[in-house]
C-alpha positions as a Markdown table, in Angstrom:
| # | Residue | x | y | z |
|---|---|---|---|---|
| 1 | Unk | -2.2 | 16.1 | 18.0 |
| 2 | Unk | -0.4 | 19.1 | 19.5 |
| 3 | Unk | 3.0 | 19.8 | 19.6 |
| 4 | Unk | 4.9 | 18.3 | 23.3 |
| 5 | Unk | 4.9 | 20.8 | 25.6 |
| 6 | Unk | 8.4 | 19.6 | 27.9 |
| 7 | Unk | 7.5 | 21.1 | 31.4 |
| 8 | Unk | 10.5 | 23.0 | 32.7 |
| 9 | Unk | 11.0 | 23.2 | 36.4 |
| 10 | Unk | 13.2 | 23.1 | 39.2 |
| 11 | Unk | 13.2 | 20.4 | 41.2 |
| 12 | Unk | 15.2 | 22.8 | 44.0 |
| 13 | Unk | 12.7 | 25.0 | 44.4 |
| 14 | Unk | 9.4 | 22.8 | 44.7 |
| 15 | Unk | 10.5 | 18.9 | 46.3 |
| 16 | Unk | 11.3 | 18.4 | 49.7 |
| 17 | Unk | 14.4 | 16.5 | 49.7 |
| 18 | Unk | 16.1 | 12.8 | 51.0 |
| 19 | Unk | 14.1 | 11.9 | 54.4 |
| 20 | Unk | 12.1 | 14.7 | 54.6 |
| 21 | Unk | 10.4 | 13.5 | 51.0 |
| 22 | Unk | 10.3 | 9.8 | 51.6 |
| 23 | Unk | 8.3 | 10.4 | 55.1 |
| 24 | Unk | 5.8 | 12.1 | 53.4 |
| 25 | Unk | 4.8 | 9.2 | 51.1 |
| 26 | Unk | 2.4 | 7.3 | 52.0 |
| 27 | Unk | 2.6 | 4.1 | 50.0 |
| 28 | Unk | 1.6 | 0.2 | 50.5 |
| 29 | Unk | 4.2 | -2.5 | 51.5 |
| 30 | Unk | 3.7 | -3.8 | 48.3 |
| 31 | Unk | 3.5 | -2.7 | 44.9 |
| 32 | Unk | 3.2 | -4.5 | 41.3 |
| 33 | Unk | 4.0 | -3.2 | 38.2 |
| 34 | Unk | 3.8 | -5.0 | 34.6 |
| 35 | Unk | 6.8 | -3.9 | 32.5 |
| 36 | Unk | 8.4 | -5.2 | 29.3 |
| 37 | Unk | 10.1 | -8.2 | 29.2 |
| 38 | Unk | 13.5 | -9.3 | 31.4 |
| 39 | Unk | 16.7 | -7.1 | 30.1 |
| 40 | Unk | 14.7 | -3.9 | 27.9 |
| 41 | Unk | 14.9 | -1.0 | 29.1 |
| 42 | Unk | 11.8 | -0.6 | 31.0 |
| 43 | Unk | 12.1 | -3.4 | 33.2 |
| 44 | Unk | 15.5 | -2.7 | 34.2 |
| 45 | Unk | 14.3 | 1.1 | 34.8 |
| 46 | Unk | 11.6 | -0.1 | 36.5 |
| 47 | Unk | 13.4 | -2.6 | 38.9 |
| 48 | Unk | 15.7 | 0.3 | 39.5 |
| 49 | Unk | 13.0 | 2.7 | 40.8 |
| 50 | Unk | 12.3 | -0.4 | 42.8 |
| 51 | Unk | 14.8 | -0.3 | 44.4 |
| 52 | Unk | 15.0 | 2.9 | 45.2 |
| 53 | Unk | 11.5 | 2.5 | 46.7 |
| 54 | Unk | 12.5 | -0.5 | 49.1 |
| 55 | Unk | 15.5 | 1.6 | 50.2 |
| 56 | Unk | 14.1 | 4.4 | 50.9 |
| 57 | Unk | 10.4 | 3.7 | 52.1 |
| 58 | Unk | 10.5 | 0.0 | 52.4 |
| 59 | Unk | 8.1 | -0.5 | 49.8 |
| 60 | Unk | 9.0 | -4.0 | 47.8 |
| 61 | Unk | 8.1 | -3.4 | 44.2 |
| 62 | Unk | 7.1 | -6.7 | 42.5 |
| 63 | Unk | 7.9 | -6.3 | 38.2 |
| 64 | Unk | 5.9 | -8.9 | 36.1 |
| 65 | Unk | 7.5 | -9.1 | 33.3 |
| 66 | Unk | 5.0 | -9.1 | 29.5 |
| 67 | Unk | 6.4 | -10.2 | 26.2 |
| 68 | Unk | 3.4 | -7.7 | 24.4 |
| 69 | Unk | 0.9 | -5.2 | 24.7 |
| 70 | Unk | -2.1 | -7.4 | 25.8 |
| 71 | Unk | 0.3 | -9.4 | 28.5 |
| 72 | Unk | 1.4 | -6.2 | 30.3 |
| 73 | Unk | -2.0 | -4.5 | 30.0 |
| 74 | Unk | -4.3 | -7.3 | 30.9 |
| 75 | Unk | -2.7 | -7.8 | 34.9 |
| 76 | Unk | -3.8 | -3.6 | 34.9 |
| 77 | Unk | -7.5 | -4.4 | 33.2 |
| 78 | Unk | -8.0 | -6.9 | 36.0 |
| 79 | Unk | -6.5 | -5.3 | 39.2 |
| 80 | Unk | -3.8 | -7.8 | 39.8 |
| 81 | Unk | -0.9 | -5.0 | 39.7 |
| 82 | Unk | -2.0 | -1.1 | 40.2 |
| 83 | Unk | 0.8 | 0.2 | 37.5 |
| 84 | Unk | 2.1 | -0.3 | 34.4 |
| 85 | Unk | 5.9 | 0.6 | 32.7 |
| 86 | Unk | 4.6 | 0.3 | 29.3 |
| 87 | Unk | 4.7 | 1.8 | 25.7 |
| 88 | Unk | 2.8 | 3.2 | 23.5 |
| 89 | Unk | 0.6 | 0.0 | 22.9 |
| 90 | Unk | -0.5 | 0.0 | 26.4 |
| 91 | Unk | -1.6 | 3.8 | 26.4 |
| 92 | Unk | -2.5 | 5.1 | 23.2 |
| 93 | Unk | -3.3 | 1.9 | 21.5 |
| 94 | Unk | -5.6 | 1.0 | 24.7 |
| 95 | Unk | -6.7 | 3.7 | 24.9 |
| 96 | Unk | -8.0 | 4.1 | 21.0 |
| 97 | Unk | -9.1 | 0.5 | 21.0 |
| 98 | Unk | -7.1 | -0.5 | 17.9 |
| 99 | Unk | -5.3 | -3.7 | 16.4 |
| 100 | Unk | -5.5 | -6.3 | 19.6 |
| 101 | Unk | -7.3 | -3.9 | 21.7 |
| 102 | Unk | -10.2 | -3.7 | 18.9 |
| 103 | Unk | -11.4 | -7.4 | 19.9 |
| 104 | Unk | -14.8 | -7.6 | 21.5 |
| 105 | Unk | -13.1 | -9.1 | 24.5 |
| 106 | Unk | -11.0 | -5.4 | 24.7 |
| 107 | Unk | -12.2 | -2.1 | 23.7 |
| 108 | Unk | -11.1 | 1.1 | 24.3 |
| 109 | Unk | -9.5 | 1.5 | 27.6 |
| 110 | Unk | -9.6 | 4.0 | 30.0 |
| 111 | Unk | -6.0 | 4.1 | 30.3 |
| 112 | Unk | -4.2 | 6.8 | 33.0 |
| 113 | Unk | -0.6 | 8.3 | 33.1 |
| 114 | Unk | 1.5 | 9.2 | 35.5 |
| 115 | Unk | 4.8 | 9.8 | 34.3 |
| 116 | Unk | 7.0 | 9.5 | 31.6 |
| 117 | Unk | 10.7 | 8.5 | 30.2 |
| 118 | Unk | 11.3 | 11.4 | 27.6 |
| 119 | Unk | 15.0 | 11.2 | 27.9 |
| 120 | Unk | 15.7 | 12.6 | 24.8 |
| 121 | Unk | 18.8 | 10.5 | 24.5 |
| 122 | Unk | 17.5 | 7.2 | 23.5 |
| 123 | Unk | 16.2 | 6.4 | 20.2 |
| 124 | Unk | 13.3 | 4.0 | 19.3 |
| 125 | Unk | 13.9 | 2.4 | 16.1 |
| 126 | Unk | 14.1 | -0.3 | 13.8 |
| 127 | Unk | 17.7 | -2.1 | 14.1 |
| 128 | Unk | 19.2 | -4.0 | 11.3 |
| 129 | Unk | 21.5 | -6.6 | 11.8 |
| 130 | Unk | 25.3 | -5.1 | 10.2 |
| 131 | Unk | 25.3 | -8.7 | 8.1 |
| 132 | Unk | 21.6 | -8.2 | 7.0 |
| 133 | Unk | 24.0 | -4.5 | 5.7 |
| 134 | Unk | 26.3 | -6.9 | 3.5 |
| 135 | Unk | 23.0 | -8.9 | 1.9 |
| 136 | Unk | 22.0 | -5.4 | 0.7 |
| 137 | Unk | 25.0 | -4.6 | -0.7 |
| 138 | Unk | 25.9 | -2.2 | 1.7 |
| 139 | Unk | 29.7 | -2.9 | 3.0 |
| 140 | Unk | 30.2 | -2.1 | 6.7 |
| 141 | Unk | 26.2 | -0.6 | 6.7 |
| 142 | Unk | 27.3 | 2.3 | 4.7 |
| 143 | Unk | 25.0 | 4.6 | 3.3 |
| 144 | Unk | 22.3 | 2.0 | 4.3 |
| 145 | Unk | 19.0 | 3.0 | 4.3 |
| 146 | Unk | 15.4 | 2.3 | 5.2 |
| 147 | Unk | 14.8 | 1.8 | 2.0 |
| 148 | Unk | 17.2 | -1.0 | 1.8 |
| 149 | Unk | 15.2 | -3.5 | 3.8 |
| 150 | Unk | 13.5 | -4.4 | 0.7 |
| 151 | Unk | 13.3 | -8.2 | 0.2 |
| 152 | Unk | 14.8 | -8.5 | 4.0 |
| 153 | Unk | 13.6 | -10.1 | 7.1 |
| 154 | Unk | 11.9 | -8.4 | 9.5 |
| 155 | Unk | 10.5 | -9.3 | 12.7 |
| 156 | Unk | 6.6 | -8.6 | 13.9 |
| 157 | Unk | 5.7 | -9.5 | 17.3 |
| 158 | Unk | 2.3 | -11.6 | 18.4 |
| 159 | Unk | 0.0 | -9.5 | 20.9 |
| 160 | Unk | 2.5 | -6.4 | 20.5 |
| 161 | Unk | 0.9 | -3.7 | 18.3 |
| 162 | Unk | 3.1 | -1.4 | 19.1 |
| 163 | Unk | 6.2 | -2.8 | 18.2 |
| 164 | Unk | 4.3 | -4.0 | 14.7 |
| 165 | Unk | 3.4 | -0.4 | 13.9 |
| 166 | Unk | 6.6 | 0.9 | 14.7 |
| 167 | Unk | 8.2 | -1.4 | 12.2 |
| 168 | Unk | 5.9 | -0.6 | 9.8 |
| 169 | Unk | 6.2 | 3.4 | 10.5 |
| 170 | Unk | 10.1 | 2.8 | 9.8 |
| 171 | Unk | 9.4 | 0.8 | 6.8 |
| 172 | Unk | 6.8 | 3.4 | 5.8 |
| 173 | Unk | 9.6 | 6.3 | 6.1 |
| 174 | Unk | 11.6 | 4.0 | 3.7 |
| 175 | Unk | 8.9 | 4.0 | 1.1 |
| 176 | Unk | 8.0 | 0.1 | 1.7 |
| 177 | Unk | 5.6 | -1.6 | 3.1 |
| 178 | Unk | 5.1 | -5.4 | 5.2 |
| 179 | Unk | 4.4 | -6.9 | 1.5 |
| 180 | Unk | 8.3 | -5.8 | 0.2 |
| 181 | Unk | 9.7 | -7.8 | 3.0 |
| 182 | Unk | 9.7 | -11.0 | 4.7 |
| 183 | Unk | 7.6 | -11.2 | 8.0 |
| 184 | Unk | 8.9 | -13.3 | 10.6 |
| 185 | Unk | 6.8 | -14.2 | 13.5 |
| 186 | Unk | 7.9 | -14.0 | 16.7 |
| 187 | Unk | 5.9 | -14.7 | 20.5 |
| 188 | Unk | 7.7 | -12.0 | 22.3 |
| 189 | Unk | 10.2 | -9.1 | 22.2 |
| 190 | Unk | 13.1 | -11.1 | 23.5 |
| 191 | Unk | 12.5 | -13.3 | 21.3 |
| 192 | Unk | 12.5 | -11.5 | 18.0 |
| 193 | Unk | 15.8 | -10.2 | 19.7 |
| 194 | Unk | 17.3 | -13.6 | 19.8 |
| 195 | Unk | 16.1 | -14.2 | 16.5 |
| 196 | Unk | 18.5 | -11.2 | 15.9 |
| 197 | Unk | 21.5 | -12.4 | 17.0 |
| 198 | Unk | 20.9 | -16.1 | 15.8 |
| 199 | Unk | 20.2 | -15.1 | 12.2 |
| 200 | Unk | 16.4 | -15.9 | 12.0 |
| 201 | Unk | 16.0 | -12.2 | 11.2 |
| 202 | Unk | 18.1 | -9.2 | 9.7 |
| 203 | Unk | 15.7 | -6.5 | 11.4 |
| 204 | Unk | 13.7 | -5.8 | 14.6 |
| 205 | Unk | 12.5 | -2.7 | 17.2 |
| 206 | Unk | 13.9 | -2.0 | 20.3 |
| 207 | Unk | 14.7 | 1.1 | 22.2 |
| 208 | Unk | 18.6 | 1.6 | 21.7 |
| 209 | Unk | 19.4 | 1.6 | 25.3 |
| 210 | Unk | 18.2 | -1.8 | 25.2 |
| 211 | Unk | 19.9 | -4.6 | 26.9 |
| 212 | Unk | 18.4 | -6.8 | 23.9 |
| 213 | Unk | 20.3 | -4.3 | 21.5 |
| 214 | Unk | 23.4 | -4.3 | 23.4 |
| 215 | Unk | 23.5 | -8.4 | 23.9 |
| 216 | Unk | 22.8 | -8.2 | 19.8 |
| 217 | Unk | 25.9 | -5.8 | 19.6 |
| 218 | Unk | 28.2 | -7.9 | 20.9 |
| 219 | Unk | 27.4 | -10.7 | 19.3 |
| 220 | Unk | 28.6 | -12.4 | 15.8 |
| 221 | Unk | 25.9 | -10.2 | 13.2 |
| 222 | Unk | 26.6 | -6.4 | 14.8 |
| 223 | Unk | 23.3 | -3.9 | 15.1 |
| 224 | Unk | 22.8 | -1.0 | 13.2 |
| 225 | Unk | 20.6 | 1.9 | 13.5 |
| 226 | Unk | 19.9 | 3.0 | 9.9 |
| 227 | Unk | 19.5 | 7.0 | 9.9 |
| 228 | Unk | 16.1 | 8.9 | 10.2 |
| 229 | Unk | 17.0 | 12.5 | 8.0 |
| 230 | Unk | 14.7 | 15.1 | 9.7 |
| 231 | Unk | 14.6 | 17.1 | 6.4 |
| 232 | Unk | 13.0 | 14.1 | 4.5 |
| 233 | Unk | 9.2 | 15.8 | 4.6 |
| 234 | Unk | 8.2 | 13.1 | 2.6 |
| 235 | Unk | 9.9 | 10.2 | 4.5 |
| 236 | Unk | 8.1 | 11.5 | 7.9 |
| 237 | Unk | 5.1 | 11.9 | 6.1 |
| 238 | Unk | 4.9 | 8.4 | 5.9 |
| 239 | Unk | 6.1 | 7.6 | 8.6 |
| 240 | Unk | 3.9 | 10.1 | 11.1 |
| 241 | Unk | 0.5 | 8.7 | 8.7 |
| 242 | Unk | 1.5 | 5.1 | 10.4 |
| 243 | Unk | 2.7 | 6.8 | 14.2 |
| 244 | Unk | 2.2 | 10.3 | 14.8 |
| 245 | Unk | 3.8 | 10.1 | 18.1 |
| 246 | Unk | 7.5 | 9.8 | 16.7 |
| 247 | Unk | 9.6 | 12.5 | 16.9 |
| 248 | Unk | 13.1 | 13.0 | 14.7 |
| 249 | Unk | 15.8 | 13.2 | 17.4 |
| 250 | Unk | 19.7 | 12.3 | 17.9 |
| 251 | Unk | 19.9 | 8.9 | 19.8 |
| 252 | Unk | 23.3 | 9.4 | 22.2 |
| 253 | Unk | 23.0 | 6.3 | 24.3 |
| 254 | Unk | 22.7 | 3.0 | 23.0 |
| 255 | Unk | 24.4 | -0.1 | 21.6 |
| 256 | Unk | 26.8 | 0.9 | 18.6 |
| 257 | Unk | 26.0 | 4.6 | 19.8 |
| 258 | Unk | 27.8 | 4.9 | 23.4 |
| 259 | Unk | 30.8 | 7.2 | 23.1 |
| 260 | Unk | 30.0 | 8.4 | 19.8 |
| 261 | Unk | 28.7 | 11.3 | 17.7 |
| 262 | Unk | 25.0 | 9.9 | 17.9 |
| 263 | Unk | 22.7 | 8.4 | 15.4 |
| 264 | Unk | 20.4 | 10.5 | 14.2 |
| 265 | Unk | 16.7 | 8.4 | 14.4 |
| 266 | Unk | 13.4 | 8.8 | 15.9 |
| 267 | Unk | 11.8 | 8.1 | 19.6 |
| 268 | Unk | 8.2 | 9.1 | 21.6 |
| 269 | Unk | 8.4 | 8.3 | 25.4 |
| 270 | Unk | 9.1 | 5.2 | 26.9 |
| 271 | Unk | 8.1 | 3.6 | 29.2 |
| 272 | Unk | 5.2 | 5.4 | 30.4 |
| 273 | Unk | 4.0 | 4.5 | 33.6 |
| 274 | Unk | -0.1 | 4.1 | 33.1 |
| 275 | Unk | -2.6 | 2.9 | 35.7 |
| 276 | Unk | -6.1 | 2.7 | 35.1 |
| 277 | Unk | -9.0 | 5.6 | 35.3 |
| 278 | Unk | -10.6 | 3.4 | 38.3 |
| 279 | Unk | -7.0 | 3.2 | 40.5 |
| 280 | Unk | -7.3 | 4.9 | 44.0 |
| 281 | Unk | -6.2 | 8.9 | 43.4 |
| 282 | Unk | -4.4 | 8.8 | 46.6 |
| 283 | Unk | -1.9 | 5.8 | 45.9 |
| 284 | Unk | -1.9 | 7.5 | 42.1 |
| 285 | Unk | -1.1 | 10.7 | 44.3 |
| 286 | Unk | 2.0 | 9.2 | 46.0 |
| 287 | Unk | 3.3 | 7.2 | 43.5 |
| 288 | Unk | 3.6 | 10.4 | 41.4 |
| 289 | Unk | 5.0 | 12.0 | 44.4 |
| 290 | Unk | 7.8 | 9.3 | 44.9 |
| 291 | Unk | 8.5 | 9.0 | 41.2 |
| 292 | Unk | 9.5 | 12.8 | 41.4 |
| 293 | Unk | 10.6 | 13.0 | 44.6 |
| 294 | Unk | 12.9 | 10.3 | 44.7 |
| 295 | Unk | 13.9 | 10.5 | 41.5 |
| 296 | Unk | 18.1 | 11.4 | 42.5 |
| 297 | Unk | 17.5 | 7.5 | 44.6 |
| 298 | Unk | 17.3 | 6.1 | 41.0 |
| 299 | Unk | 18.8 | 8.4 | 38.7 |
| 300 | Unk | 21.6 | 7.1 | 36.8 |
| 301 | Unk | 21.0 | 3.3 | 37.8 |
| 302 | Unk | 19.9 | 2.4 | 34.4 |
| 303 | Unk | 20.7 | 3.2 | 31.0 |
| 304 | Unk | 18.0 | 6.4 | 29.6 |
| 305 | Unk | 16.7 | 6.4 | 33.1 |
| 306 | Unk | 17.1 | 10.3 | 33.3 |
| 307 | Unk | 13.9 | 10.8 | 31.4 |
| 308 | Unk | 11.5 | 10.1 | 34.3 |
| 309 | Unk | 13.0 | 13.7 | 35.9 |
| 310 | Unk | 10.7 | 16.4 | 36.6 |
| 311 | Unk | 12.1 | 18.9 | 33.7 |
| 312 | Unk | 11.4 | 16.6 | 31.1 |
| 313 | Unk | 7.7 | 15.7 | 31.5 |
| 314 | Unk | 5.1 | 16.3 | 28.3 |
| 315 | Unk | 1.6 | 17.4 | 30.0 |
| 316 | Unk | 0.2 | 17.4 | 26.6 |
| 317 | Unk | 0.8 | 13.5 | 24.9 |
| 318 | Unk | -1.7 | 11.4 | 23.3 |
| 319 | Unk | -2.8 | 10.0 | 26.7 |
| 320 | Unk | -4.9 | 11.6 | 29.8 |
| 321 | Unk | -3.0 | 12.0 | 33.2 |
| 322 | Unk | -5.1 | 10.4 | 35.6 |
| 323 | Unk | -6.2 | 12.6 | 38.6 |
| 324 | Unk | -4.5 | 11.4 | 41.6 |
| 325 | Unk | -1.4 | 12.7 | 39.7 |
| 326 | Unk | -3.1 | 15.8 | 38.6 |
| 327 | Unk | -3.6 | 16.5 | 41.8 |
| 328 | Unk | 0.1 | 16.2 | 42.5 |
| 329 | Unk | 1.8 | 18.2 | 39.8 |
| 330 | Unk | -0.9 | 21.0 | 40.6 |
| 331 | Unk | 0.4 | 20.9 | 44.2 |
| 332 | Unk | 4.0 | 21.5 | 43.3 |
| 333 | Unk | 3.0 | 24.3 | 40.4 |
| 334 | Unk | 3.8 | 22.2 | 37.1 |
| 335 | Unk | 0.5 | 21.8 | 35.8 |
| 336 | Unk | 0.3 | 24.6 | 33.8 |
| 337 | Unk | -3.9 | 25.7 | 31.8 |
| 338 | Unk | -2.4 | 24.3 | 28.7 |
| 339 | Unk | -2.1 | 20.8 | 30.2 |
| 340 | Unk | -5.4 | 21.1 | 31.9 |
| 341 | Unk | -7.1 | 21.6 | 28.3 |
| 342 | Unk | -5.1 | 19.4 | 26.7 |
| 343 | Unk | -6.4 | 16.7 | 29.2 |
| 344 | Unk | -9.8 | 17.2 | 29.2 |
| 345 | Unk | -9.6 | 17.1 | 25.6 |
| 346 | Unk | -8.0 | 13.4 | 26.0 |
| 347 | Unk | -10.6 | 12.5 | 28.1 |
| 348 | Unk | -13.1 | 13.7 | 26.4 |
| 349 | Unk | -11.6 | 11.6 | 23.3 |
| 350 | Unk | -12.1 | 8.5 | 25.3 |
| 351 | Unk | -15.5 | 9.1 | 26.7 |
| 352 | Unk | -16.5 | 9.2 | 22.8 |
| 353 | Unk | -14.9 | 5.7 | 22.1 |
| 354 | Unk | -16.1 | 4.6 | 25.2 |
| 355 | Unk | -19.6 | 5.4 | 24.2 |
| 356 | Unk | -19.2 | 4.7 | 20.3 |
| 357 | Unk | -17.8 | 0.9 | 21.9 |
| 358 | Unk | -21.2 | 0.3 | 24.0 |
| 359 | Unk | -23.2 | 1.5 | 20.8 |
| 360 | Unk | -21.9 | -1.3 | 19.3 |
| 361 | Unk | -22.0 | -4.0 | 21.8 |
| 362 | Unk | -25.4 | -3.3 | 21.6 |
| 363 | Unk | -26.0 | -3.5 | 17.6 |
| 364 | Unk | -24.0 | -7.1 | 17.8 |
| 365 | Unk | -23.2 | -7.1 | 14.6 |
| 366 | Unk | -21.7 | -10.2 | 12.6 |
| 367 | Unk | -18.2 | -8.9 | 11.3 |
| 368 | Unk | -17.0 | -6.7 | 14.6 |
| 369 | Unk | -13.7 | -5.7 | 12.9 |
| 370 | Unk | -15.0 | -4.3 | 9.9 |
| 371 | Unk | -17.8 | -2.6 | 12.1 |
| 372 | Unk | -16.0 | -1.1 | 15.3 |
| 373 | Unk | -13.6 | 0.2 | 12.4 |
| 374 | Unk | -16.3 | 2.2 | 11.2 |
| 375 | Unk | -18.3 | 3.5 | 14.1 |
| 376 | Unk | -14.7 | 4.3 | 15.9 |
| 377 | Unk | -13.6 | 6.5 | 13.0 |
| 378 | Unk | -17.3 | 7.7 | 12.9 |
| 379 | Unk | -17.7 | 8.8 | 16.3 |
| 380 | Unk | -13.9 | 10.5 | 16.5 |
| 381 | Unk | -15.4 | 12.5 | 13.4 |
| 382 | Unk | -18.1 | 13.7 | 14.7 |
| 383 | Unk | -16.3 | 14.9 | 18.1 |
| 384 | Unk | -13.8 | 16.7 | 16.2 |
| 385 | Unk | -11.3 | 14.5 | 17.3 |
| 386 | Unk | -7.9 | 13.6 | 15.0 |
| 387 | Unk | -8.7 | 10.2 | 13.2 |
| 388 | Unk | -5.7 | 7.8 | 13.8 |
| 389 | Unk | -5.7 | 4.5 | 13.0 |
């Protein structure tokens, strides 16, 4: 994949501004969005955009709530919302037709961005509960490491790839692996969050601006964020083999992290508002324009929510921008060639999973795992496409 290329432009000197801005929007009454679960980060960013939107163009912005991947992506498949505030399971996993999205009722998906959160100041990493520290033998959490989760409890999610490979690209960096610790199963986010604070498990995911993380905080066990060294070469090895969209960074807001120094850890962007391929490029069209546009409506009414400005868009992620917001961000100059390869590329990627998919639909054969594991890491060969997964 190539390196993030973090568009930087002025909003001054290309948006229209306060009324001016929100007359030219031309957006339905109503919206729907599916977004993680009640109290994360991404559905209290996306109810504050919401309200922005109501406020300022009287558009009422309905957020369904999905405890994994498959809930918040399977409202999108169908056409029952026309966005999505997800992660990376929703885009790159959909999109690459791995783990839930390999079934034969899923497939690769022809998954769209519009926007995303790359704050650069919230982390995305794998907490530990500061008494799951003391187990370890590690007083206070200090000088804790991945590495130290050995034997330890930690959480994997039903129907959330995402969050399962994350915790497995921490463990990874750590030199372990899902067979060195204990795997507790939980049927949502929130829930392996609650299993957090009531001791069911001494280590789970969570973006550190989370409102999980911070309810954890405060309560009887503590959180921890264990450190990600960016000089380990071998650690991130590891770790980028399993998820080669985390990048090292310094996490400055989140729970334990507020008001402090920082916590040196990992993070991609999140959420990443996705539509599908098939969405109308006008309404893709506006809600681009209104995320950028009124973007000062909902800055700073949620932790992280800075992310989603202008200045700090990557044109060149693991996912394709869908059109309608092509068009937008070529309107206002900020689609630079480099994006415009770097898409077609992407879609290009798809269009060979796509066809590799529909290949094997047609071959039916008995054990569909083993065999769309084969002809997907077949057919990305043969394009010349990077081999994830």
């Amino acid at each position: 994949m190539r390196n993030a290329y973090l568009i930087g432009v002025s909003l001054g000197a290309t948006l229209f501004a306060g009324a001016a801005a929100a007359a030219d929007l031309e957006l339905p009454s109503q919206l729907a969005w599916t977004a993680y679960g009640t109290g994360t980060a991404g559905y209290n960013q996306s109810v504050a955009i919401g309200s922005a939107l109501k406020n300022t163009v009287g558009t009422d912005l309905r957020v369904l709530p999905g405890k994994n991947d498959v809930a918040r992506t399977e409202p999108l498949r169908q056409g029952k919302v026309q966005f999505s505030a997800t992660g990376v399971g929703g885009s790159f996993m959909a999109q690459e037709g791995v783990f839930q999205f390999g079934a034969e009722n899923w497939g690769p998906q022809p998954v769209r961005v519009l926007m995303a959160n790359n704050g650069g100041a919230v982390g995305l990493s794998l907490a530990v509960a500061r008494e799951a520290c003391e187990k370890a033998g590690k007083p206070n959490c200090e000088g804790f490491e991945y590495s130290d989760l050995k034997g330890l409890r930690v959480a994997w999610v039903k129907g959330a790839p995402a969050l399962n490979v994350n915790n497995q690209a921490y463990l990874a960096y750590g030199g372990l692996t899902w067979d060195d610790v204990e795997k507790v199963e939980f049927g949502g986010f929130s829930d392996s969050w609650a299993g957090m604070v009531n001791g069911q498990v001494d280590a789970a995911f969570a973006s550190t601006n989370s409102g999980k993380a911070y309810e954890a905080e405060s309560g009887p066990r503590g959180v921890f964020w264990p450190p990600i060294d960016p000089d380990n070469a071998e650690g991130l090895a590891r770790m980028r083999a399993i998820a080669p969209f985390f990048a090292t960074m310094t996490a400055t807001v989140g729970a334990g992290i507020d008001d402090g120094p920082g916590a040196p850890t990992a993070g991609y962007a999140y959420p990443v508002l996705t539509a599908m391929a098939a969405q109308d490029a006008d309404l893709v069209y506006n809600m681009t324009k209104a995320m950028v546009e009124l973007f000062d409506k909902y800055d700073g009414a949620a932790p992280g929510i800075g992310g989603w400005a202008l200045g700090k868009q990557n044109f060149e992620w693991v996912a394709p921008y869908h059109d309608g917001a092509v068009r937008y961000y070529k309107e206002i100059g900020a689609w630079p060639d480099a994006a415009q390869a770097h898409n077609e590329q992407l879609l290009a990627r798809q269009a060979a999973l796509s066809t590799a998919w529909e290949e094997l639909k047609a071959e039916a054969p008995s054990d569909w795992a083993a065999a769309w594991d084969a002809k997907r890491r077949a057919a990305l060969e043969a394009g010349g496409f990077e081999v994830v997964f």
